[in-house]
N, C-alpha and C positions, 0 to 999 in steps of 0.2 A: 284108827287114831282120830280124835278130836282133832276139830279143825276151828280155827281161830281168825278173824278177819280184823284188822288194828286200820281205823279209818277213824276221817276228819278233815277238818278243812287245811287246806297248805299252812304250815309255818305256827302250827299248835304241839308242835313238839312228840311228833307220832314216832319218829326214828329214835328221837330219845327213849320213851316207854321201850319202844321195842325191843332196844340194845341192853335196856335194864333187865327187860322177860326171857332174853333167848344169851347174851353173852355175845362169842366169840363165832359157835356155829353157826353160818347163817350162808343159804346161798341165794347171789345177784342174779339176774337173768331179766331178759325184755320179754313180754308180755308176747303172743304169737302173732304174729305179721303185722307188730310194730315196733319202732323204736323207744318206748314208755317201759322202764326197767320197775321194777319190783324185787325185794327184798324176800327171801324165806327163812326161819328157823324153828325149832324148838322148844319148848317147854316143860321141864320135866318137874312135878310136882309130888312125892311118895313114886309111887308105881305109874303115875299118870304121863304120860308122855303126850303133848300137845301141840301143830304145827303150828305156827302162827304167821301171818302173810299181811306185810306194811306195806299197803294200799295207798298207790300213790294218792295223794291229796284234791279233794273236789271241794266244789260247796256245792253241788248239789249231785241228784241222780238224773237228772235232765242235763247231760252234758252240752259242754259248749268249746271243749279242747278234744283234744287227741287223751290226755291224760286222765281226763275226765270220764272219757267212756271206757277207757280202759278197767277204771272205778267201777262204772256201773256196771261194767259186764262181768267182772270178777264177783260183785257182788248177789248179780243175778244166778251165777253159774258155778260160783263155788260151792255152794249151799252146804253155809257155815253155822258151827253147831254153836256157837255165842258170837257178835260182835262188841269189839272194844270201842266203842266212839271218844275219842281224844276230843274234848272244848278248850277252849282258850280262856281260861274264865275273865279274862281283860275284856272279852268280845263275843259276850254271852247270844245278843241280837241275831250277828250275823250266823253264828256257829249253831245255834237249834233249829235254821231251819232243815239241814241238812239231817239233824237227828230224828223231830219230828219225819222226815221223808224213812229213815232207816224203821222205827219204830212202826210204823203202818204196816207192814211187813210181816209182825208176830215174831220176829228173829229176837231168842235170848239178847238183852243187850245191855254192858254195863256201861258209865259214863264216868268219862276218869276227866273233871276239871282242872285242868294243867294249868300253871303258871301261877299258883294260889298264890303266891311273894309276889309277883307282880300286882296283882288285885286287890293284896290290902294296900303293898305301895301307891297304890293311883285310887285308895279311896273305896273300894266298891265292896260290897260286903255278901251274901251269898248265903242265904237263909237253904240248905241242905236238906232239911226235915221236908223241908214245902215243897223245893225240887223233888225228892224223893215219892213222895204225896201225889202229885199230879202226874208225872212222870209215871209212877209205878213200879221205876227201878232203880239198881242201888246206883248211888252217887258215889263218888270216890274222889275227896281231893288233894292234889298232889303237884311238888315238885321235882318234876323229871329229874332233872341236872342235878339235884341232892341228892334222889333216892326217896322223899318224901313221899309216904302213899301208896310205896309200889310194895310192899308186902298186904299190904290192906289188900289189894290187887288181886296178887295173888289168891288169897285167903278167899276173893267173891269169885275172881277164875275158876276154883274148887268145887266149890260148892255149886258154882251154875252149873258147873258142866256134869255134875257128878248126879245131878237130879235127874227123877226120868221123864218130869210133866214137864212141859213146857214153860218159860217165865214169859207172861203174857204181857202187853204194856197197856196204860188205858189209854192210850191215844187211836181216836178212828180216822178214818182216811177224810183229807180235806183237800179243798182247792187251795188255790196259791196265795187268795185272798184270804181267803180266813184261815191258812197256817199263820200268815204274817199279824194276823188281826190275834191268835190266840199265844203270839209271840210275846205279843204286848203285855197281854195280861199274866204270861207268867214270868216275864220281867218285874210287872209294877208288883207283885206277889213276893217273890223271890230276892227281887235284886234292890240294896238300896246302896246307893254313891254318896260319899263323903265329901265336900269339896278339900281341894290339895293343889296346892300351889304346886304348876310345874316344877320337875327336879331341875338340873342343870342338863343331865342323858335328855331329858324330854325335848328342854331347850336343844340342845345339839340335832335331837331327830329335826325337829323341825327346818332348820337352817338348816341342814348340810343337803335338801331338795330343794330348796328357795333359789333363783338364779343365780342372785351378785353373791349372798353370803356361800352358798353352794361352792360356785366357782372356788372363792377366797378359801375355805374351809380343804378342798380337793386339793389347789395347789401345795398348803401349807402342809397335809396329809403326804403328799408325793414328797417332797423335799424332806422331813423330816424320817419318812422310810429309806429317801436315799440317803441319811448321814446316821441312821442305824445300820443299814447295811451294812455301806463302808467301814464304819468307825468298830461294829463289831467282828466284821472280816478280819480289818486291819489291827485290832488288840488279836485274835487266836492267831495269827502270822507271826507277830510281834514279840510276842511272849510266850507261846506255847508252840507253835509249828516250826519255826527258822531253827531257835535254839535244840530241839531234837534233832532235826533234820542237819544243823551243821556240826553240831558236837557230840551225836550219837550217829544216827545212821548214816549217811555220808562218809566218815570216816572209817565205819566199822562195813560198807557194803564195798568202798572201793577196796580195803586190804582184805576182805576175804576174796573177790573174780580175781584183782592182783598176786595172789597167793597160787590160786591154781592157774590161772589165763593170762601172767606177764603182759604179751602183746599180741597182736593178729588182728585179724578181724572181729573174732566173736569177742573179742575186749574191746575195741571200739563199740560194736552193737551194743552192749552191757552196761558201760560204766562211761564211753565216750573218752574225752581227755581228763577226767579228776569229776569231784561230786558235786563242784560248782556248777550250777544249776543253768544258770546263764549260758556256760561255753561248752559244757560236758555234754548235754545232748543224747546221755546214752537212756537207756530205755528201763534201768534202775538206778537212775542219779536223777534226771530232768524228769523221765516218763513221772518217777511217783513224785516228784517235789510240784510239777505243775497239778497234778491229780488233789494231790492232800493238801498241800500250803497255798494252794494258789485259788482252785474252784469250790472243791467245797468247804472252804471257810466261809464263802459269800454267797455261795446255793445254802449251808444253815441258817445264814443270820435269815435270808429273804425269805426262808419259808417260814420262820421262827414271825415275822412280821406280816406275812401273808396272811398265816392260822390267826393271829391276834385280830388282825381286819376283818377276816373272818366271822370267827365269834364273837366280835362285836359287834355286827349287825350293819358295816359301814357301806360293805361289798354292792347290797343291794339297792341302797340310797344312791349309791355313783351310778348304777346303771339307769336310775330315774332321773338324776341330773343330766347324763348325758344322751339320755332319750333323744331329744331336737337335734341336736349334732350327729348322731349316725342316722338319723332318715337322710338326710344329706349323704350318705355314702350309703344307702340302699339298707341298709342295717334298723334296728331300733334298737332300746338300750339294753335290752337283757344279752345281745351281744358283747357286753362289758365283758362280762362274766368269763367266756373262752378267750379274749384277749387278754387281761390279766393274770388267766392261765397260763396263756404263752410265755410269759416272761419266767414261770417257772420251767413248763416246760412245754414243748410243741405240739407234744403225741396226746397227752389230756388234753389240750387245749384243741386238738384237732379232731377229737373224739367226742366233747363236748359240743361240738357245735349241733352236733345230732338234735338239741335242744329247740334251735333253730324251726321256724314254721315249714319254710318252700326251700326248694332246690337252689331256687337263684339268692338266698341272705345265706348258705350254707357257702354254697363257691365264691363269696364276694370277702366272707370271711375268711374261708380258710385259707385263702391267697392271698390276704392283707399279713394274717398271722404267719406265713408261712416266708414272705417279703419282708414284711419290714416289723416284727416284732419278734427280737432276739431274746433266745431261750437264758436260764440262766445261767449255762456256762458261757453263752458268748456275755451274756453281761459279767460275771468274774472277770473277765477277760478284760475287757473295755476296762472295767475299773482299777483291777491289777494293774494295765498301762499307762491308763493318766490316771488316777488317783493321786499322785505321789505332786503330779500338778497345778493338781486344784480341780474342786466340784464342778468349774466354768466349764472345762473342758468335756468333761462327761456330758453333763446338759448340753454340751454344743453337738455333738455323738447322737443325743436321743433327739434334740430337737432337729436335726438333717430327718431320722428316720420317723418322727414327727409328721415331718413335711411328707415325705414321701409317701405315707398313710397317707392322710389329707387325698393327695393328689390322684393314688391310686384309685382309692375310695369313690372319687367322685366320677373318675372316667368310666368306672367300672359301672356305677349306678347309671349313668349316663345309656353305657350301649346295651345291657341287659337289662332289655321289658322287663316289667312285670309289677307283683303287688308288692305293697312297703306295707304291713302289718304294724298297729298301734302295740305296745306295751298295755300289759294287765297284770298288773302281780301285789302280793301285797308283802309291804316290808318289812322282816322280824323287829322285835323291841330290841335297841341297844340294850347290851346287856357286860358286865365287865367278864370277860371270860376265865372260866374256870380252868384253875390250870392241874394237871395230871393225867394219865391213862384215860383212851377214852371209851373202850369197850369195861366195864365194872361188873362183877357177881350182885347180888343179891343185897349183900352183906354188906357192902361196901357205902361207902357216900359222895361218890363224885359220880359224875357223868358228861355225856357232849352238849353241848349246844346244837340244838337243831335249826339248822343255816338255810337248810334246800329252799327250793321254790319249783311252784308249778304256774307254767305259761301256759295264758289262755289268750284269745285271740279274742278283741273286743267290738274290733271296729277297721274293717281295709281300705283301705285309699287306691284307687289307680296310681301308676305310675304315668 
Protein backbone atom coordinates (compact mmCIF):
# COMPACT_ATOMS: atom_id res chain seq x y z
CA UNK A 1 0.00 0.00 0.00
CA UNK A 2 1.15 3.65 -0.81
CA UNK A 3 2.15 5.50 1.86
CA UNK A 4 1.34 9.18 2.14
CA UNK A 5 3.07 11.78 4.64
CA UNK A 6 0.70 15.19 5.16
CA UNK A 7 3.37 17.71 6.67
CA UNK A 8 3.73 21.58 7.22
CA UNK A 9 4.19 24.04 9.53
CA UNK A 10 1.86 24.19 12.83
CA UNK A 11 -1.56 25.82 12.33
CA UNK A 12 -1.76 25.58 8.19
CA UNK A 13 -4.58 23.61 8.44
CA UNK A 14 -2.93 19.96 7.97
CA UNK A 15 -5.72 18.07 10.21
CA UNK A 16 -8.30 19.73 8.10
CA UNK A 17 -6.89 18.38 4.50
CA UNK A 18 -6.52 15.30 6.40
CA UNK A 19 -9.94 14.73 7.72
CA UNK A 20 -11.26 15.82 4.12
CA UNK A 21 -8.61 12.79 2.40
CA UNK A 22 -9.30 9.84 4.94
CA UNK A 23 -13.01 10.79 6.70
CA UNK A 24 -14.17 9.01 9.78
CA UNK A 25 -11.25 6.03 9.73
CA UNK A 26 -8.39 7.10 11.22
CA UNK A 27 -6.30 5.86 14.05
CA UNK A 28 -4.49 8.29 17.04
CA UNK A 29 -1.59 6.93 18.73
CA UNK A 30 1.96 8.50 20.23
CA UNK A 31 4.85 8.23 18.18
CA UNK A 32 7.26 5.30 20.08
CA UNK A 33 8.98 6.40 23.32
CA UNK A 34 7.19 9.62 23.16
CA UNK A 35 4.44 11.50 24.26
CA UNK A 36 3.91 13.48 20.46
CA UNK A 37 0.54 11.79 19.03
CA UNK A 38 0.08 11.39 15.27
CA UNK A 39 -2.88 10.69 13.28
CA UNK A 40 -3.39 7.51 10.80
CA UNK A 41 -5.82 6.83 7.98
CA UNK A 42 -6.87 5.99 4.55
CA UNK A 43 -7.40 6.73 1.29
CA UNK A 44 -9.18 5.08 -1.19
CA UNK A 45 -9.24 6.18 -4.67
CA UNK A 46 -10.96 3.48 -7.71
CA UNK A 47 -8.99 0.38 -6.49
CA UNK A 48 -6.11 2.41 -4.94
CA UNK A 49 -5.96 2.32 -1.24
CA UNK A 50 -3.57 4.76 0.33
CA UNK A 51 -2.26 5.34 4.18
CA UNK A 52 -1.88 8.70 5.05
CA UNK A 53 -0.05 9.88 8.29
CA UNK A 54 -0.70 13.83 9.74
CA UNK A 55 2.67 14.64 10.74
CA UNK A 56 2.70 16.59 13.50
CA UNK A 57 3.75 20.25 12.62
CA UNK A 58 7.43 21.61 12.32
CA UNK A 59 9.00 24.31 10.48
CA UNK A 60 11.81 22.77 9.83
CA UNK A 61 13.81 19.38 9.65
CA UNK A 62 16.47 20.68 11.92
CA UNK A 63 14.36 20.10 15.01
CA UNK A 64 14.24 22.34 17.98
CA UNK A 65 11.01 20.50 20.12
CA UNK A 66 10.16 17.04 20.82
CA UNK A 67 7.50 17.39 18.21
CA UNK A 68 9.54 18.46 15.76
CA UNK A 69 11.95 15.43 15.67
CA UNK A 70 9.21 13.31 15.90
CA UNK A 71 8.57 15.10 12.13
CA UNK A 72 11.95 14.54 11.10
CA UNK A 73 12.25 11.09 12.00
CA UNK A 74 8.93 10.04 10.66
CA UNK A 75 10.06 11.61 7.62
CA UNK A 76 13.32 10.05 7.41
CA UNK A 77 11.98 6.54 8.27
CA UNK A 78 8.83 6.33 6.90
CA UNK A 79 10.09 6.37 3.33
CA UNK A 80 6.97 7.85 1.82
CA UNK A 81 5.90 7.24 -1.55
CA UNK A 82 4.49 11.16 -2.24
CA UNK A 83 4.52 13.91 0.54
CA UNK A 84 1.56 16.41 0.93
CA UNK A 85 3.29 19.77 1.97
CA UNK A 86 0.15 22.01 3.53
CA UNK A 87 1.40 26.16 3.08
CA UNK A 88 -0.34 28.79 4.51
CA UNK A 89 -0.58 30.87 1.64
CA UNK A 90 -1.13 34.10 4.17
CA UNK A 91 2.67 33.07 5.16
CA UNK A 92 4.24 31.94 2.07
CA UNK A 93 8.16 33.35 3.77
CA UNK A 94 7.93 31.43 6.56
CA UNK A 95 6.36 28.19 5.31
CA UNK A 96 8.87 27.28 2.09
CA UNK A 97 11.60 27.10 3.97
CA UNK A 98 10.44 23.98 5.42
CA UNK A 99 9.44 22.84 1.64
CA UNK A 100 12.52 23.77 0.12
CA UNK A 101 14.29 21.38 3.06
CA UNK A 102 11.34 18.46 2.01
CA UNK A 103 12.20 18.96 -1.80
CA UNK A 104 16.09 18.34 -1.57
CA UNK A 105 15.21 15.04 -0.71
CA UNK A 106 13.91 13.95 -4.43
CA UNK A 107 10.61 12.71 -2.39
CA UNK A 108 7.28 12.91 -4.97
CA UNK A 109 5.72 16.16 -3.48
CA UNK A 110 2.66 18.03 -3.94
CA UNK A 111 1.92 21.56 -2.27
CA UNK A 112 -1.57 22.26 -1.45
CA UNK A 113 -1.75 26.39 -0.57
CA UNK A 114 -4.31 26.42 2.15
CA UNK A 115 -6.20 29.30 3.30
CA UNK A 116 -6.52 30.80 -0.44
CA UNK A 117 -9.77 33.04 1.28
CA UNK A 118 -7.59 34.22 3.63
CA UNK A 119 -4.93 35.47 1.09
CA UNK A 120 -7.02 37.33 -1.27
CA UNK A 121 -8.74 38.64 1.94
CA UNK A 122 -5.34 40.39 3.32
CA UNK A 123 -4.50 41.28 -0.20
CA UNK A 124 -1.75 38.88 -1.35
CA UNK A 125 -2.01 37.45 -4.76
CA UNK A 126 -0.01 34.15 -5.76
CA UNK A 127 1.11 33.77 -9.35
CA UNK A 128 0.73 29.48 -9.47
CA UNK A 129 2.18 29.05 -13.06
CA UNK A 130 5.63 30.66 -11.58
CA UNK A 131 5.38 28.58 -8.36
CA UNK A 132 4.70 25.78 -10.36
CA UNK A 133 7.78 26.66 -12.68
CA UNK A 134 10.47 27.03 -10.29
CA UNK A 135 9.23 24.57 -7.93
CA UNK A 136 8.75 21.78 -10.61
CA UNK A 137 5.73 20.58 -8.78
CA UNK A 138 2.06 20.70 -9.03
CA UNK A 139 0.62 23.59 -6.79
CA UNK A 140 -2.77 23.05 -5.59
CA UNK A 141 -4.98 25.86 -4.00
CA UNK A 142 -7.22 25.25 -1.56
CA UNK A 143 -9.67 25.87 1.21
CA UNK A 144 -9.72 23.30 3.67
CA UNK A 145 -12.81 24.20 5.72
CA UNK A 146 -14.96 24.44 2.39
CA UNK A 147 -13.69 21.63 0.63
CA UNK A 148 -12.10 23.90 -2.00
CA UNK A 149 -9.17 22.14 -3.83
CA UNK A 150 -9.42 18.91 -2.26
CA UNK A 151 -10.77 16.87 -5.34
CA UNK A 152 -8.01 18.68 -7.51
CA UNK A 153 -6.11 16.92 -4.66
CA UNK A 154 -7.11 13.95 -5.00
CA UNK A 155 -6.90 14.01 -8.85
CA UNK A 156 -2.65 14.93 -8.45
CA UNK A 157 -2.72 12.17 -5.34
CA UNK A 158 -3.57 9.68 -8.42
CA UNK A 159 -1.83 10.38 -10.75
CA UNK A 160 1.66 10.85 -8.56
CA UNK A 161 1.29 7.91 -7.08
CA UNK A 162 0.14 5.86 -9.90
CA UNK A 163 3.50 6.88 -12.02
CA UNK A 164 6.49 4.63 -11.96
CA UNK A 165 9.38 7.30 -12.51
CA UNK A 166 9.89 9.39 -9.94
CA UNK A 167 8.62 13.20 -9.79
CA UNK A 168 11.74 14.98 -9.43
CA UNK A 169 11.86 18.75 -7.92
CA UNK A 170 14.38 21.29 -9.35
CA UNK A 171 15.54 22.41 -6.32
CA UNK A 172 19.26 21.51 -5.18
CA UNK A 173 20.59 21.22 -1.82
CA UNK A 174 21.45 24.61 -0.17
CA UNK A 175 22.61 26.23 3.12
CA UNK A 176 20.46 28.16 5.32
CA UNK A 177 21.62 31.13 3.85
CA UNK A 178 20.92 30.90 0.46
CA UNK A 179 17.57 28.84 0.95
CA UNK A 180 16.50 32.08 2.87
CA UNK A 181 18.27 34.28 0.07
CA UNK A 182 16.27 32.00 -2.84
CA UNK A 183 13.24 32.51 -0.66
CA UNK A 184 13.30 35.98 -1.50
CA UNK A 185 13.41 35.65 -4.98
CA UNK A 186 10.71 33.36 -5.32
CA UNK A 187 8.46 35.60 -3.26
CA UNK A 188 9.47 38.88 -5.30
CA UNK A 189 8.47 36.37 -8.47
CA UNK A 190 5.47 34.75 -7.23
CA UNK A 191 3.97 36.80 -4.58
CA UNK A 192 2.53 40.26 -5.06
CA UNK A 193 0.38 42.06 -1.83
CA UNK A 194 -2.35 44.30 -2.32
CA UNK A 195 -2.60 46.85 0.43
CA UNK A 196 -5.97 46.43 2.60
CA UNK A 197 -6.96 48.14 5.41
CA UNK A 198 -7.09 45.96 8.45
CA UNK A 199 -10.62 44.00 8.96
CA UNK A 200 -12.22 44.45 12.36
CA UNK A 201 -10.95 40.04 13.07
CA UNK A 202 -7.44 41.64 12.21
CA UNK A 203 -8.08 44.62 14.67
CA UNK A 204 -9.27 42.10 17.44
CA UNK A 205 -6.15 39.82 16.68
CA UNK A 206 -4.20 42.28 17.52
CA UNK A 207 -5.66 43.69 21.02
CA UNK A 208 -6.89 40.68 22.37
CA UNK A 209 -2.45 39.97 23.06
CA UNK A 210 -1.71 43.80 23.85
CA UNK A 211 -1.69 44.03 27.79
CA UNK A 212 -4.45 46.63 28.91
CA UNK A 213 -6.74 45.96 25.77
CA UNK A 214 -5.91 42.05 26.35
CA UNK A 215 -6.90 42.07 29.85
CA UNK A 216 -10.18 44.36 29.06
CA UNK A 217 -11.04 42.03 25.96
CA UNK A 218 -10.44 38.57 28.42
CA UNK A 219 -12.52 39.90 31.02
CA UNK A 220 -15.48 40.95 28.89
CA UNK A 221 -14.89 37.32 26.92
CA UNK A 222 -15.35 35.56 30.48
CA UNK A 223 -18.38 37.32 31.63
CA UNK A 224 -20.35 37.22 28.63
CA UNK A 225 -19.54 33.18 28.47
CA UNK A 226 -20.82 33.09 31.94
CA UNK A 227 -24.24 34.83 31.06
CA UNK A 228 -24.60 32.31 27.85
CA UNK A 229 -24.03 29.71 29.95
CA UNK A 230 -26.39 30.51 32.47
CA UNK A 231 -28.96 32.14 30.54
CA UNK A 232 -28.84 29.25 27.98
CA UNK A 233 -28.83 26.51 30.83
CA UNK A 234 -31.47 28.43 32.40
CA UNK A 235 -34.19 28.83 29.06
CA UNK A 236 -33.49 24.33 28.37
CA UNK A 237 -34.63 24.08 32.34
CA UNK A 238 -37.13 26.50 31.91
CA UNK A 239 -39.06 25.53 29.07
CA UNK A 240 -38.07 22.41 27.93
CA UNK A 241 -36.60 20.15 30.86
CA UNK A 242 -38.95 21.12 34.21
CA UNK A 243 -42.20 21.03 32.09
CA UNK A 244 -41.35 17.28 30.89
CA UNK A 245 -39.92 16.26 33.95
CA UNK A 246 -43.11 17.62 36.05
CA UNK A 247 -45.91 16.96 33.75
CA UNK A 248 -44.71 13.87 32.08
CA UNK A 249 -42.12 11.72 33.73
CA UNK A 250 -42.36 12.40 37.35
CA UNK A 251 -45.92 11.72 37.39
CA UNK A 252 -45.97 8.74 35.00
CA UNK A 253 -42.37 7.11 36.92
CA UNK A 254 -43.81 7.66 40.41
CA UNK A 255 -47.53 5.77 39.39
CA UNK A 256 -45.81 3.15 37.52
CA UNK A 257 -42.78 1.72 41.09
CA UNK A 258 -46.36 2.86 42.90
CA UNK A 259 -48.28 0.36 41.06
CA UNK A 260 -46.00 -2.57 41.65
CA UNK A 261 -43.85 -1.31 44.95
CA UNK A 262 -46.64 0.63 47.15
CA UNK A 263 -44.19 0.88 50.05
CA UNK A 264 -40.92 -0.67 51.57
CA UNK A 265 -37.74 0.12 51.09
CA UNK A 266 -36.97 -0.56 47.46
CA UNK A 267 -39.85 2.27 46.97
CA UNK A 268 -38.05 4.66 48.98
CA UNK A 269 -34.66 3.69 46.93
CA UNK A 270 -36.71 4.26 43.50
CA UNK A 271 -38.98 7.07 43.70
CA UNK A 272 -38.06 8.42 47.60
CA UNK A 273 -41.32 10.44 48.90
CA UNK A 274 -43.10 11.68 45.43
CA UNK A 275 -41.08 13.12 42.02
CA UNK A 276 -40.39 16.40 43.60
CA UNK A 277 -37.02 16.58 42.91
CA UNK A 278 -35.91 18.67 45.93
CA UNK A 279 -37.49 16.14 48.71
CA UNK A 280 -37.89 12.82 46.87
CA UNK A 281 -34.36 11.94 46.69
CA UNK A 282 -35.10 8.53 45.09
CA UNK A 283 -32.67 7.40 42.35
CA UNK A 284 -35.53 7.84 39.52
CA UNK A 285 -37.13 11.15 40.58
CA UNK A 286 -33.86 13.30 41.87
CA UNK A 287 -31.19 10.80 40.47
CA UNK A 288 -32.42 11.74 36.74
CA UNK A 289 -33.87 15.28 37.35
CA UNK A 290 -30.30 16.33 38.67
CA UNK A 291 -28.57 14.41 35.80
CA UNK A 292 -30.72 15.88 32.80
CA UNK A 293 -32.36 19.21 34.12
CA UNK A 294 -29.87 20.29 36.35
CA UNK A 295 -25.95 19.33 34.70
CA UNK A 296 -26.30 18.92 31.47
CA UNK A 297 -28.17 21.84 30.38
CA UNK A 298 -24.92 23.83 31.48
CA UNK A 299 -22.21 21.15 30.49
CA UNK A 300 -24.15 21.95 26.57
CA UNK A 301 -24.42 25.39 26.55
CA UNK A 302 -20.38 25.52 28.05
CA UNK A 303 -19.25 23.31 25.50
CA UNK A 304 -21.48 24.83 22.86
CA UNK A 305 -19.13 28.23 23.86
CA UNK A 306 -16.03 26.42 24.55
CA UNK A 307 -16.07 24.82 20.52
CA UNK A 308 -17.04 28.54 19.43
CA UNK A 309 -13.81 30.07 21.34
CA UNK A 310 -12.23 27.41 19.93
CA UNK A 311 -12.66 27.90 16.36
CA UNK A 312 -12.30 31.27 16.52
CA UNK A 313 -8.94 31.24 17.25
CA UNK A 314 -9.37 33.25 20.82
CA UNK A 315 -7.98 30.01 22.86
CA UNK A 316 -4.58 30.68 21.89
CA UNK A 317 -4.25 34.53 22.02
CA UNK A 318 -5.29 34.13 25.95
CA UNK A 319 -2.54 31.70 26.53
CA UNK A 320 -0.14 34.66 24.96
CA UNK A 321 -1.90 37.05 27.13
CA UNK A 322 -1.44 35.26 30.07
CA UNK A 323 2.06 33.98 29.46
CA UNK A 324 3.81 36.60 32.23
CA UNK A 325 1.11 35.62 34.91
CA UNK A 326 1.73 31.76 34.97
CA UNK A 327 5.75 31.98 34.98
CA UNK A 328 4.83 33.36 38.17
CA UNK A 329 3.30 30.12 39.14
CA UNK A 330 6.07 28.01 37.47
CA UNK A 331 3.74 27.50 34.27
CA UNK A 332 3.99 29.58 30.95
CA UNK A 333 1.01 30.27 28.86
CA UNK A 334 0.22 27.38 26.76
CA UNK A 335 -0.71 25.87 30.19
CA UNK A 336 -3.97 27.91 29.41
CA UNK A 337 -4.96 25.52 27.35
CA UNK A 338 -5.42 22.08 30.06
CA UNK A 339 -6.90 24.69 32.57
CA UNK A 340 -9.68 25.82 30.49
CA UNK A 341 -10.02 22.25 29.72
CA UNK A 342 -10.73 21.53 33.24
CA UNK A 343 -13.59 23.52 33.54
CA UNK A 344 -14.99 21.19 31.04
CA UNK A 345 -13.61 18.41 32.15
CA UNK A 346 -10.64 17.00 34.53
CA UNK A 347 -9.53 13.76 32.85
CA UNK A 348 -8.77 15.79 29.21
CA UNK A 349 -7.59 18.45 30.91
CA UNK A 350 -5.20 16.10 33.02
CA UNK A 351 -4.19 14.14 29.99
CA UNK A 352 -3.49 17.25 28.13
CA UNK A 353 -0.92 18.36 30.20
CA UNK A 354 1.31 15.76 28.54
CA UNK A 355 1.75 18.88 26.39
CA UNK A 356 3.71 20.37 28.93
CA UNK A 357 7.86 20.58 28.40
CA UNK A 358 9.32 18.94 32.14
CA UNK A 359 8.05 16.99 34.95
CA UNK A 360 7.86 19.74 37.49
CA UNK A 361 5.10 22.42 34.95
CA UNK A 362 3.19 18.94 34.59
CA UNK A 363 2.78 18.35 38.53
CA UNK A 364 2.22 22.19 39.26
CA UNK A 365 -0.54 21.88 36.79
CA UNK A 366 -2.14 19.07 37.30
CA UNK A 367 -2.49 19.89 41.07
CA UNK A 368 -3.85 23.55 40.44
CA UNK A 369 -6.49 21.77 38.00
CA UNK A 370 -7.15 19.03 40.14
CA UNK A 371 -7.49 21.74 43.44
CA UNK A 372 -9.03 24.56 42.40
CA UNK A 373 -10.51 24.25 38.92
CA UNK A 374 -13.97 22.78 38.93
CA UNK A 375 -15.14 20.46 36.28
CA UNK A 376 -18.26 21.23 34.68
CA UNK A 377 -20.62 19.42 36.55
CA UNK A 378 -19.37 21.04 39.73
CA UNK A 379 -19.77 24.32 37.81
CA UNK A 380 -23.68 23.20 36.89
CA UNK A 381 -23.79 22.85 40.37
CA UNK A 382 -22.43 26.13 41.70
CA UNK A 383 -24.63 27.76 39.23
CA UNK A 384 -27.86 25.74 39.63
CA UNK A 385 -27.55 26.96 43.40
CA UNK A 386 -26.87 30.62 43.17
CA UNK A 387 -27.88 31.46 39.96
CA UNK A 388 -31.37 32.11 40.96
CA UNK A 389 -29.31 34.90 43.28
CA UNK A 390 -27.48 36.73 41.00
CA UNK A 391 -24.14 36.32 38.87
CA UNK A 392 -22.36 38.30 42.13
CA UNK A 393 -22.58 35.28 43.96
CA UNK A 394 -21.08 32.90 41.35
CA UNK A 395 -18.15 35.34 40.65
CA UNK A 396 -17.71 35.39 44.46
CA UNK A 397 -17.50 31.07 44.14
CA UNK A 398 -14.74 31.44 41.25
CA UNK A 399 -13.08 34.44 42.52
CA UNK A 400 -12.29 32.43 46.29
CA UNK A 401 -11.06 29.63 43.89
CA UNK A 402 -9.23 32.24 41.99
CA UNK A 403 -7.48 33.16 44.99
CA UNK A 404 -6.62 29.94 45.84
CA UNK A 405 -4.93 29.20 42.28
CA UNK A 406 -2.88 32.28 42.77
CA UNK A 407 -1.77 31.03 46.08
CA UNK A 408 -1.21 27.56 45.40
CA UNK A 409 0.64 28.45 42.15
CA UNK A 410 3.06 30.40 43.63
CA UNK A 411 4.06 28.21 46.69
CA UNK A 412 4.35 25.52 44.52
CA UNK A 413 6.76 27.44 41.93
CA UNK A 414 8.50 28.63 45.08
CA UNK A 415 9.60 24.91 46.50
CA UNK A 416 9.93 23.13 43.21
CA UNK A 417 13.41 23.95 41.41
CA UNK A 418 13.70 24.02 38.25
CA UNK A 419 13.43 25.49 34.61
CA UNK A 420 10.38 27.89 33.55
CA UNK A 421 10.42 27.47 29.76
CA UNK A 422 9.47 30.53 27.49
CA UNK A 423 6.24 30.21 25.30
CA UNK A 424 6.79 29.72 21.11
CA UNK A 425 3.75 29.10 19.31
CA UNK A 426 2.18 30.66 16.54
CA UNK A 427 -1.47 31.79 16.72
CA UNK A 428 -4.35 30.67 14.14
CA UNK A 429 -6.10 33.54 12.15
CA UNK A 430 -9.55 34.44 13.83
CA UNK A 431 -11.74 33.06 11.80
CA UNK A 432 -15.81 32.86 12.34
CA UNK A 433 -16.53 29.32 12.80
CA UNK A 434 -18.11 26.96 10.64
CA UNK A 435 -20.86 25.39 12.02
CA UNK A 436 -21.92 21.49 11.20
CA UNK A 437 -20.38 18.02 11.40
CA UNK A 438 -16.97 18.01 11.54
CA UNK A 439 -15.48 14.78 9.99
CA UNK A 440 -17.12 15.44 5.82
CA UNK A 441 -16.88 12.88 2.66
CA UNK A 442 -15.54 14.14 -0.25
CA UNK A 443 -18.61 15.38 -1.67
CA UNK A 444 -19.57 17.37 0.98
CA UNK A 445 -18.56 21.33 1.71
CA UNK A 446 -17.99 21.96 5.36
CA UNK A 447 -15.09 21.01 7.33
CA UNK A 448 -13.13 21.81 11.01
CA UNK A 449 -11.18 24.43 11.68
CA UNK A 450 -7.74 23.51 12.32
CA UNK A 451 -7.04 24.89 16.13
CA UNK A 452 -3.94 22.67 17.29
CA UNK A 453 -0.66 23.96 18.14
CA UNK A 454 2.83 22.70 18.37
CA UNK A 455 5.16 23.78 21.46
CA UNK A 456 8.56 24.44 20.80
CA UNK A 457 10.90 25.61 23.38
CA UNK A 458 12.68 28.97 22.51
CA UNK A 459 14.52 30.04 25.28
CA UNK A 460 14.95 28.59 29.29
CA UNK A 461 15.51 30.65 32.23
CA UNK A 462 16.71 29.23 35.59
CA UNK A 463 14.50 29.15 38.30
Amino acid sequence: MKKILLMGNPNVGKSVVFSRLTGVNVIQSNYPGTTVGYTKGQLKIGQNEMGIIDVPGTYSLSPSCKAEEVARDMFFNEKPDLIINVLDATNLERNLYLTLQILEHNIPTVIVLNMWDAAKRKGIHVNLEKLNKITGINVIPAVAVTGEGIKDLVNIINETTIKKDKQLSKIPKMDDSEKWAFIGEILSGVQKIEHRHPSLLEKLEDASVRPLSGIIIAIIVIFITMQVVIGFGELLINYILDPLYYQYYGPFITSVVENFIPTGFIHDILIGSGYEYETSFGLLTTGIYVIFAVVLPYILSFYLVLGFLEDFGYLPRLAVLLDSIMHKLGLHGYATIPIVLGFGCNVPAMLSTRILEGKREKFIAATLIAISVPCMAQTAVIIGLLGKYGIQYIFMVYGTLLLLFIIMGSILNFLLKGESPEIFLKSPHTAYPIWGPYLKNLDESEGIPDRGLTLCVSRDTSH
